[in-house]
N, C-alpha and C positions, 0 to 999 in steps of 0.2 A: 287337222293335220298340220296344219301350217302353224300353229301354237307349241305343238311339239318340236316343229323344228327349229321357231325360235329358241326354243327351251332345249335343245340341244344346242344350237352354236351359242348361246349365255354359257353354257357347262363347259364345251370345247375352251370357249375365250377367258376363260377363267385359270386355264392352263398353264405351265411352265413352256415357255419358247422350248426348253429341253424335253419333255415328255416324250416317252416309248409310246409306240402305238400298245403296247399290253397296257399300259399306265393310262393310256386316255378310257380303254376298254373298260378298264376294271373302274376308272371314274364316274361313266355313262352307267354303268353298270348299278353302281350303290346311290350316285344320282335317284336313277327309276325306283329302284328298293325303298328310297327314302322317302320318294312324292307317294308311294305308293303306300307306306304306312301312315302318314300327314292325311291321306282321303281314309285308311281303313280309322283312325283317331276321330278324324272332322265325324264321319257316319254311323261314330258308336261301335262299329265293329273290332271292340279288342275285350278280354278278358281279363280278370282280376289271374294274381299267382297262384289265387288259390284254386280258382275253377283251372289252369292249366296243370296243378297238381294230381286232379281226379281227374281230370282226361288221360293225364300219362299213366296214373295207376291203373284206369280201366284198359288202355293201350298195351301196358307194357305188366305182366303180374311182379317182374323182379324192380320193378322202380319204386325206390321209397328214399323221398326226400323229409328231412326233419325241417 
């Protein structure tokens, strides 16, 4: 817990003195999105284009990408 919060006020102080509270939000926000894709990378957890191609065809019957 306390790692995260330092890793939150790094991300706040990295701010504009100007910043909207929607602007800090949405920064925290793509912040976590990002550390969170950097652990799904580190763990091997991602797919090639092409294996996300046949998920969406099997997902979706009108999806056809060239």
């Amino acid at each position: 817990m306390f790692d995260e919060k330092q890793e939150i006020n790094s991300a706040v102080n990295t701010l504009s003195d100007k910043v909207t509270l929607n602007d800090s939000i949405y920064s925290l926000y793509l912040h976590s999105k990002l550390q969170k894709s950097q652990d799904d990378i580190k763990n091997n957890r991602v797919m090639t284009i092409q294996e996300s191609k046949e998920r969406m065809k099997k997902k979706y019957a009108d999806f056809n990408v060239k």
